[in-house]
N, C-alpha and C positions, 0 to 999 in steps of 0.2 A: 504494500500500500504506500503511494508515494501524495506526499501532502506538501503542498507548497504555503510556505509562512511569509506571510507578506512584511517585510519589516515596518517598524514603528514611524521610519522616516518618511515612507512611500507618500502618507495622506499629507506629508507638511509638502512636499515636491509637489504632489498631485496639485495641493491649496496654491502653494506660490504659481503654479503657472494657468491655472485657471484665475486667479485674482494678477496676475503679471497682465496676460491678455487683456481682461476689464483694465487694468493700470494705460494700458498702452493704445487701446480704446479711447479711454476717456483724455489722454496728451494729446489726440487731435481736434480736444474739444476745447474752451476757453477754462476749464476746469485748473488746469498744472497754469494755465496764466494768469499774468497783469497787464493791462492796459501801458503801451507806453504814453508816456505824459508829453509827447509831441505835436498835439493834435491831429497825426496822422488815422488816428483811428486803429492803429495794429498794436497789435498784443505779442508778449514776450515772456519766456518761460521764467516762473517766477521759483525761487529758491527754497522762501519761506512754505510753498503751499507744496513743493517736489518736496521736502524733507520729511513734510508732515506725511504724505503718501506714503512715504518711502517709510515711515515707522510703523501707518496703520499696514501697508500690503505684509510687514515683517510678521505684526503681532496678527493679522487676521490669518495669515500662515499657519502660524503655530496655536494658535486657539483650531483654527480645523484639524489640522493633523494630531495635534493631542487628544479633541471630540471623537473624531474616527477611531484613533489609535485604542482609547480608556474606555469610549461609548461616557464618560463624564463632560459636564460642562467644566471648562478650565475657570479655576478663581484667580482675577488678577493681582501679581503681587506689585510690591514697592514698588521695582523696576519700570515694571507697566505704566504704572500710573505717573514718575517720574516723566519717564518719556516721551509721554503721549501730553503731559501741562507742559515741559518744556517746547515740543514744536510746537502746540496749540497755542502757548505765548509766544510766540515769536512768529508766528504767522497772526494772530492778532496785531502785533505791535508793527508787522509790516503793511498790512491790508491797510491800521488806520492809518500808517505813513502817505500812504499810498491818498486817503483820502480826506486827509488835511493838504498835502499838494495836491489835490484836482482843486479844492475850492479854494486855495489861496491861489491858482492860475501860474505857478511852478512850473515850468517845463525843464524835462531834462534830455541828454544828448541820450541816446542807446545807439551801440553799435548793429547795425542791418547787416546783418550777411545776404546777397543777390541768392546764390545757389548753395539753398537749406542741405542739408543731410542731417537728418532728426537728432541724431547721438551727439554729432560737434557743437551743431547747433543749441542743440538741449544745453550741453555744456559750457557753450560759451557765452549764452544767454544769462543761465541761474551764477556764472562765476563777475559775471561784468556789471560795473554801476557805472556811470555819466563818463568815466576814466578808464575804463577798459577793465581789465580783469585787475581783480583785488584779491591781496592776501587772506582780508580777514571771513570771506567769503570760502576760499580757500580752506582753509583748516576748520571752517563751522564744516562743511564737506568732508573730509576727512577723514573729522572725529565722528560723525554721524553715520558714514559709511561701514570703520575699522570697529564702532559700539553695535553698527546692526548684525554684523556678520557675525561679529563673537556672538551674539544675542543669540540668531538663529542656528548657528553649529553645536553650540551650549544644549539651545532646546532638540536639537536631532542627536547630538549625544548620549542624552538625559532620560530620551524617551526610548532609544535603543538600548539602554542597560538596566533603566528598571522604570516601565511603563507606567506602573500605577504608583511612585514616587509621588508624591504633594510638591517635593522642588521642584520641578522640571523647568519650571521659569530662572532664570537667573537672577541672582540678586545683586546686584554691585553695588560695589563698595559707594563712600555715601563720599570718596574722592572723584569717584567716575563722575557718578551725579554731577558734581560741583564742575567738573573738568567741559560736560555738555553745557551745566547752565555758562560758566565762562564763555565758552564759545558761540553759543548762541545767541547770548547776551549782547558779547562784543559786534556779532553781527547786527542783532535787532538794532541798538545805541548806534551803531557805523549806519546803519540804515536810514536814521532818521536825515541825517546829514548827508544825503550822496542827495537829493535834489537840489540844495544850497548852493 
């Protein structure tokens, strides 16, 4: 009798690329943008609201893949909820940047690329303010990218060694924490001043 055992990771793979697809859906949408403030009418990939995706597509991953994996609803911990007040401030504090310069009549330069290719594009959009590409945009990137990935390996390590575990989320350290809000911070604060 031959039995094939699906591993614990399959349904977080399965989650990330069915919830990747709706991500990559909805980047053709005004959804991942901002309005540039040139009066031209065209929109640009916004940093703040790609970060904040980029944490929910992590954690809606691994809430389905641990549901499929345990049949339990996963309970969010510290981590979670860090994560998800840090982008959601900082996508707050850009949106109202964003609309305090529409109504004080702020315009600012964005770089236009002629011939898009989504990925460069994507990239050199959410890294560029009125100056071209900025550090401190840079490293909020980074850190957001090198915390999601440990996040997600953490949760497909966790679930492949002992599935009905109550840790399976990561906890980090309450340096990490500090290390995102830093970063983040520095962005949202650098943000407010790239229309100026």
């Amino acid at each position: 009798m031959n039995t094939t055992i699906i591993s614990c990771s399959t349904p977080i793979w399965l989650s990330m690329i069915v919830s990747g697809i709706i991500v990559i859906a909805l980047s053709r949408t005004k959804l991942l943008k901002e309005p540039v403030n040139d009066g031209s009418g065209k929109y640009k990939y916004s940093f703040s609201k790609s970060q904040l995706v980029w944490w929910l597509w992590i954690i809606f991953s691994c809430f389905g893949g641990y549901y499929f994996c345990t049949n339990e609803i996963p309970v969010p911990n510290a981590t979670i909820l860090w994560v998800l007040g840090i982008s959601g401030a900082t996508t707050a504090v850009a949106m109202g940047t964003d609309m305090m310069n529409a109504s004080n009549n702020v315009w600012r330069k964005v770089m236009v690329v002629e011939k898009r290719k989504i990925l460069v594009t994507f990239l050199k959009e959410i890294l560029s303010d009125a100056n071209g590409l900025s550090i401190y945009r840079l490293q909020a990137l980074l850190f957001n990218l090198l915390y999601g990935v440990i996040f997600l390996s953490t949760v497909i390590h966790n679930l492949e060694v002992s599935p009905q575990n109550a840790t399976v989320f990561p906890d980090f350290d309450s340096n990490i924490r500090y290390l995102l809000i830093i970063s983040n911070g520095t962005y949202a604060v650098l943000r407010t001043t790239e229309t100026k």
